[in-house]
C-alpha positions as CSV (number, residue, x, y, z in Angstrom):
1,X,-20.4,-21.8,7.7
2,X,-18.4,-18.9,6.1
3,X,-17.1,-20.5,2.6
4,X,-13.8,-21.7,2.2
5,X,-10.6,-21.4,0.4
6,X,-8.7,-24.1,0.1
7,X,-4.8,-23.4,-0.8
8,X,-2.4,-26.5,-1.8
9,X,1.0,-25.4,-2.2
10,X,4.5,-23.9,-1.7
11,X,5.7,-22.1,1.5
12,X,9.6,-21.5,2.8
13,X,11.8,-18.5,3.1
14,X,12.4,-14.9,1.0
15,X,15.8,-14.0,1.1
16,X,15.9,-10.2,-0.5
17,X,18.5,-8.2,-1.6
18,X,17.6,-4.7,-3.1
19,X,19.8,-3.4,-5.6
20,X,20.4,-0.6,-8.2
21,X,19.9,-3.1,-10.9
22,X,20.1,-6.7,-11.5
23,X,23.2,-8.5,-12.2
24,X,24.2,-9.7,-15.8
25,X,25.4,-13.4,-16.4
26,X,29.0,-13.6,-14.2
27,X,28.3,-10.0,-12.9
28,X,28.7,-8.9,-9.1
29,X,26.6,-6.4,-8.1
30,X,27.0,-4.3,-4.7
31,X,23.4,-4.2,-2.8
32,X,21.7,-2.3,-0.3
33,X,19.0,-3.3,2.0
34,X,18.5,-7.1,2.7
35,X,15.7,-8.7,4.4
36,X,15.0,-12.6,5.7
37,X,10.8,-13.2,5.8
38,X,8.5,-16.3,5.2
39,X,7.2,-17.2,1.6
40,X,6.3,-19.6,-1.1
41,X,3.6,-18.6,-4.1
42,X,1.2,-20.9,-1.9
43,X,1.9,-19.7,1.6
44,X,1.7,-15.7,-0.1
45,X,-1.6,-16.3,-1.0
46,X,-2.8,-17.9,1.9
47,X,-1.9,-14.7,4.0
48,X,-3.2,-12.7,1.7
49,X,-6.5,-14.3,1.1
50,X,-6.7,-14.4,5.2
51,X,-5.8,-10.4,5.7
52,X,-8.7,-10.0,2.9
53,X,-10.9,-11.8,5.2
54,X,-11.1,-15.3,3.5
55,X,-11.8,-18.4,5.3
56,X,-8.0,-19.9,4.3
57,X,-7.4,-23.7,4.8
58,X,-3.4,-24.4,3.8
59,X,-2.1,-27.2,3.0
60,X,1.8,-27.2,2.3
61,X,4.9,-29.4,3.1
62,X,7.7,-27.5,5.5
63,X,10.9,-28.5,6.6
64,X,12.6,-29.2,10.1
65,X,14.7,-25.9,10.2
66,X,14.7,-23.9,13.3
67,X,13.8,-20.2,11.7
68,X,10.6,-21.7,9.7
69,X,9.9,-24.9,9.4
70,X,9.6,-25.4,13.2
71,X,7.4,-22.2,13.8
72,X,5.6,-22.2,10.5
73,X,2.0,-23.3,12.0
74,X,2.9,-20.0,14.8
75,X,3.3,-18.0,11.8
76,X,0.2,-18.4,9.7
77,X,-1.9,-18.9,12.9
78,X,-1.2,-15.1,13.7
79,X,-2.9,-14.8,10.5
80,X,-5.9,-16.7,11.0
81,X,-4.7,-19.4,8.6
82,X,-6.1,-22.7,9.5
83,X,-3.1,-24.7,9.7
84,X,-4.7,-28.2,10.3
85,X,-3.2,-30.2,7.4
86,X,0.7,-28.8,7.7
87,X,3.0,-31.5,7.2
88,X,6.1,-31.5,8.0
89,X,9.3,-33.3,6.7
90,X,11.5,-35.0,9.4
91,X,15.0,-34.7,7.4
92,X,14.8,-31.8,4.5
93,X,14.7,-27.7,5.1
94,X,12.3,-25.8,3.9
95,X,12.1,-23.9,0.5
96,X,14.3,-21.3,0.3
97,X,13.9,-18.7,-2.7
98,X,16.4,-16.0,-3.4
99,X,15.3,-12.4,-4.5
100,X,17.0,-9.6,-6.1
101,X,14.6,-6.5,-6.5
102,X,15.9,-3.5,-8.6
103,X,15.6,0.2,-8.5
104,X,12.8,-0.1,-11.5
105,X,11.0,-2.8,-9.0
106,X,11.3,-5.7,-11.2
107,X,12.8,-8.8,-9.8
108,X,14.5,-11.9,-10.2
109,X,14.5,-15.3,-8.4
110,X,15.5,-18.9,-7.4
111,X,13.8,-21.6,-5.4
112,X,15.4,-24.2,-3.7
113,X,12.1,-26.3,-3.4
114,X,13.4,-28.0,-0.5
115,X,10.1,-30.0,1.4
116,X,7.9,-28.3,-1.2
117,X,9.1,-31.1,-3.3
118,X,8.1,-34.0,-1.0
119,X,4.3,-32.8,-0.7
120,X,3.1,-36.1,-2.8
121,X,-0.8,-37.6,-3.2
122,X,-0.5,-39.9,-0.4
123,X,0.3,-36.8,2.0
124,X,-3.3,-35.6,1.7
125,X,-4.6,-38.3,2.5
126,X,-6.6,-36.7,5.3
127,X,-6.9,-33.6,3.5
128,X,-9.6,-34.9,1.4
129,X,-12.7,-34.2,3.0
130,X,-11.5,-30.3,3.4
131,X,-10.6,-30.5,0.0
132,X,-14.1,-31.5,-1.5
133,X,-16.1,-29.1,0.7
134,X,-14.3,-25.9,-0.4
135,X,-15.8,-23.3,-2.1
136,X,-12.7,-22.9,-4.2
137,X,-9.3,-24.4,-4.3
138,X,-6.7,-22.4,-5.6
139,X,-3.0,-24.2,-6.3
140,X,0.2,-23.1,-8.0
141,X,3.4,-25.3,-9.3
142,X,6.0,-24.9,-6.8
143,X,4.8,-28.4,-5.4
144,X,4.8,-32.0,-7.6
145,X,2.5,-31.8,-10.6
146,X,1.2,-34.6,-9.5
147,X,0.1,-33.6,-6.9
148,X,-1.6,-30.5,-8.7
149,X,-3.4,-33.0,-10.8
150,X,-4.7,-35.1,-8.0
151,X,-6.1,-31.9,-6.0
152,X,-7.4,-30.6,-9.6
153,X,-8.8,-33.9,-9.9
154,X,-10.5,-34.2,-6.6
155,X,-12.1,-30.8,-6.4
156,X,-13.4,-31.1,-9.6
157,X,-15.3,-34.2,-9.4
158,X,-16.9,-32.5,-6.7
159,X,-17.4,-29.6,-9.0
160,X,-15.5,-27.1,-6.9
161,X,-13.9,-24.3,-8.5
162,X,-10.2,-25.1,-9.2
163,X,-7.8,-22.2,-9.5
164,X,-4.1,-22.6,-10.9
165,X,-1.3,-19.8,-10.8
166,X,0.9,-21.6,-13.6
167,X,4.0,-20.4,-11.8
168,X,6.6,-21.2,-12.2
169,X,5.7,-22.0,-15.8
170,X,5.8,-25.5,-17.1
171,X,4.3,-27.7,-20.1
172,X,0.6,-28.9,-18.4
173,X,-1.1,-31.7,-19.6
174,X,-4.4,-31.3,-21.7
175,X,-6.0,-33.8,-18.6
176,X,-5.0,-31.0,-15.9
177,X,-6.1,-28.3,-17.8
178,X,-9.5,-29.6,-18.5
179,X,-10.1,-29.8,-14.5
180,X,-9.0,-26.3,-14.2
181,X,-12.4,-23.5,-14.1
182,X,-9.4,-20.6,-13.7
183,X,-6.5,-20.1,-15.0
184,X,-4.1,-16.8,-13.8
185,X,-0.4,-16.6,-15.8
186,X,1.2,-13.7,-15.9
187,X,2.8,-12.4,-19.6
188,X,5.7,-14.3,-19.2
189,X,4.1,-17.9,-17.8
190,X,0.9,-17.1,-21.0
191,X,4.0,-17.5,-23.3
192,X,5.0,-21.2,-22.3
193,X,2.2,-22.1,-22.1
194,X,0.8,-20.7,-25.1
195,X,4.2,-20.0,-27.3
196,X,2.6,-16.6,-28.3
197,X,4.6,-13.5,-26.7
198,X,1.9,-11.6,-24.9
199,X,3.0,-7.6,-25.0
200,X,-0.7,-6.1,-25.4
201,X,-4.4,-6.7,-25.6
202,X,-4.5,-8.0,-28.7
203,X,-1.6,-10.4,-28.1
204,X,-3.0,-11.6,-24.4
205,X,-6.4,-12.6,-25.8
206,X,-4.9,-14.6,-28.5
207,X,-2.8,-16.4,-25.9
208,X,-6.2,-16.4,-23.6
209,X,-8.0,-18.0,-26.6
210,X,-5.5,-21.2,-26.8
211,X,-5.3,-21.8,-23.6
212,X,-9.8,-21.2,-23.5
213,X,-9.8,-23.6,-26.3
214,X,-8.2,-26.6,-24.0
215,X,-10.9,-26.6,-21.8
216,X,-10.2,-24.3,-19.5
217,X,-13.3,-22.6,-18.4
218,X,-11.8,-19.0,-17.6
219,X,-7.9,-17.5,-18.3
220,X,-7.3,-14.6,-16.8
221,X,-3.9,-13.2,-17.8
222,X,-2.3,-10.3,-15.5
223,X,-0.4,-7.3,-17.2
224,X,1.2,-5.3,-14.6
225,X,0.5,-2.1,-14.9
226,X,-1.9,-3.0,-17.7
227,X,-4.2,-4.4,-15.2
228,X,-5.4,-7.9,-16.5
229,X,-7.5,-9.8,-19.5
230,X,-10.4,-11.5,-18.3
231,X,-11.7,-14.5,-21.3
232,X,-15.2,-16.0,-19.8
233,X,-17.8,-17.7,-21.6
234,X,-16.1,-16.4,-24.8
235,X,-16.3,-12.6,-24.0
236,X,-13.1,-10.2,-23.2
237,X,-13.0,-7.7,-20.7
238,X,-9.7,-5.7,-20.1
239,X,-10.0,-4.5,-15.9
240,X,-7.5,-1.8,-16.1
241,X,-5.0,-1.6,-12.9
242,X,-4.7,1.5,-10.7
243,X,-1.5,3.9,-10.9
244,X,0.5,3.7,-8.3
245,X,4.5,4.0,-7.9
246,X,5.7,0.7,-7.6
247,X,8.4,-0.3,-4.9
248,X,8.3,-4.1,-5.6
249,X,6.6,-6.1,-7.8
250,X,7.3,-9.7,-5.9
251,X,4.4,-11.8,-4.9
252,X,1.7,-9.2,-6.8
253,X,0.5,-11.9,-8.5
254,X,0.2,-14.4,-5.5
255,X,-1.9,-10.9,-3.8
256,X,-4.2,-10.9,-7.1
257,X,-5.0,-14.8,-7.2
258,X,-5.6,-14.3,-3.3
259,X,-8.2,-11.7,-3.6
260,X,-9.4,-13.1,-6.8
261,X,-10.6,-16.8,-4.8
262,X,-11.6,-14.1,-1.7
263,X,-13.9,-12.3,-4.5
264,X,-15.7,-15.5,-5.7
265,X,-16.3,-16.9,-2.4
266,X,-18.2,-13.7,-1.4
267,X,-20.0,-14.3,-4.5
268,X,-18.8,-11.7,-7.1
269,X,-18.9,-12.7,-10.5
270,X,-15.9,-13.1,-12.2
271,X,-15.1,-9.7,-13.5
272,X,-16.1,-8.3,-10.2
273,X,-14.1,-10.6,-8.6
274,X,-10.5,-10.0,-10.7
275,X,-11.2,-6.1,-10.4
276,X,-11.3,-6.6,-6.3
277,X,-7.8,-8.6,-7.6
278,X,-6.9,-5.7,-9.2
279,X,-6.5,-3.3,-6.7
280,X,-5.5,-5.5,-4.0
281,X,-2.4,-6.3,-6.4
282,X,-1.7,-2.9,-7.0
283,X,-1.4,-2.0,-3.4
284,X,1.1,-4.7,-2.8
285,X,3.6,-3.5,-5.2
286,X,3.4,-0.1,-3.4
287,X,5.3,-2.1,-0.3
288,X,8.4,-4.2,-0.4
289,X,8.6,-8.0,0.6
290,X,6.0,-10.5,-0.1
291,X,3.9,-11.3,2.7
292,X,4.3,-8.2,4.3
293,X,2.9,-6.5,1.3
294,X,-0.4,-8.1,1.2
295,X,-3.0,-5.4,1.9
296,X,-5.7,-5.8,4.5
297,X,-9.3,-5.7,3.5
298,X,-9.8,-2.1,5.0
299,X,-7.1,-1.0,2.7
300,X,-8.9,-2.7,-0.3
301,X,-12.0,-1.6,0.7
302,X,-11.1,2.0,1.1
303,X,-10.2,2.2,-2.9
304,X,-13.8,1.4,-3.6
């Protein structure tokens, strides 16, 4: 049996609005193009893992609305998502996150968490057993923490890889972080967690080292166009990014922890594995949206 990914988390709807720049405090700013699609950090990388050719088993919470909450399991079955353990809640919509994107391709947003929210402990219930068979289980915060820390919990008893996205960023508790073998913030998430601002190598393995010294296995922080600082068994390897012209930066990090779980399940170690992440993130931010910039494998594979 082809090894698993196992992805707990978020999924709802990207609402983008491309604009010249982003809008102060009480500013109105005229846009251009704007765009409806499906997202969620967790639902991003479960299409992304699956166009890189990962066995993907999601597990989210949507809503009852008509445009995704009701053909969400059509959705990531075109994929190849196995889309056994969807729940769905009778009464709430699904998450909804608002996107501005700027000329520069940075970007700003706002979730509504909607169902997201109600994805509790005793809704996995008969996720379990798909849970403690994965090769790797790979979560992010846009659903309870408790929930995070049950999964964490589960998979790691089992000694299963655990892999958390700390986004978006919140204080986690030393008894989540010791159940965690990966750890993937960005410079901005390394920060909270860490309280050390991370603006080069130097400053990212210091933050790397704090977070290394909780009990967390492995911290991989992602740079942008630095590429990403890998802290393993107490050695530091910088995997430098490709140069490309970006167009959008949203969900590159949700494409890198996608191909990074993809990478270890094929067996690549873990600097092999986060330079496949690499590229596969650096593609993305050459094409606009969030799902619809995850790269296929042949596109990956053609960098190589």
């Amino acid at each position: 049996m082809k090894p698993s990914v196992v992805i707990v988390g978020s999924a709802g709807i990207d609402m983008v609005i491309k604009t010249d720049h982003l809008p102060a405090p009480g500013e109105t700013v005229l846009g251009g193009t704007f765009f409806m699609n499906p997202g969620g950090k967790g639902a991003n990388q479960a299409v992304a893992a699956a166009r890189l050719n990962g066995n993907v088993i999601f597990i989210c919470k949507t809503g009852n609305d008509i445009f995704f909450g009701q053909k969400a399991a059509a959705i990531f079955g075109k994929e190849g998502i196995n889309t056994d353990h969807l729940l769905s809640h009778p009464d709430l919509p699904s998450a909804v996150a608002l996107i501005t994107v700027d000329k520069n391709a940075e970007n700003c947003i706002v979730v509504a968490p909607g169902a997201n929210a109600t994805m509790l402990p005793a809704d996995l219930v008969n996720a379990i057993p798909v849970i403690e068979e994965a090769t790797v289980v790979l979560m992010q915060l846009e659903i309870p923490l408790t929930t995070v820390e049950y999964v964490a919990g589960l998979a790691s008893a089992k000694n299963i890889k655990v892999v958390l996205n700390p986004a978006p960023a919140i204080a986690l508790p030393d008894n989540l972080l010791k159940n965690i073998s990966i750890l993937t913030p960005n410079e901005t998430e390394a920060e909270i967690l860490t309280g050390i601002k991370v603006s080069d190598m130097i400053s990212a393995e210091k933050a790397a080292r704090v977070l290394h010294n909780k009990a967390v296995e492995t911290v991989i922080i992602t740079l942008g166009s630095m590429g990403a600082l890998v802290l393993h068994e107490d050695i530091v390897t910088h995997i430098p990014a490709m140069k490309v012209v970006a167009t959008d930066t949203t969900a590159a990090g949700d494409v890198f922890c996608a191909a990074l779980v993809v990478g270890i399940t094929e067996g690549r170690n873990i600097v092999e594995a986060t330079e496949f992440a690499c590229k596969a993130a650096s593609l993305s931010v050459t094409k606009l949206g969030a799902q619809a910039s995850a790269p296929y494998r042949k596109e990956v594979d053609a960098l190589s």
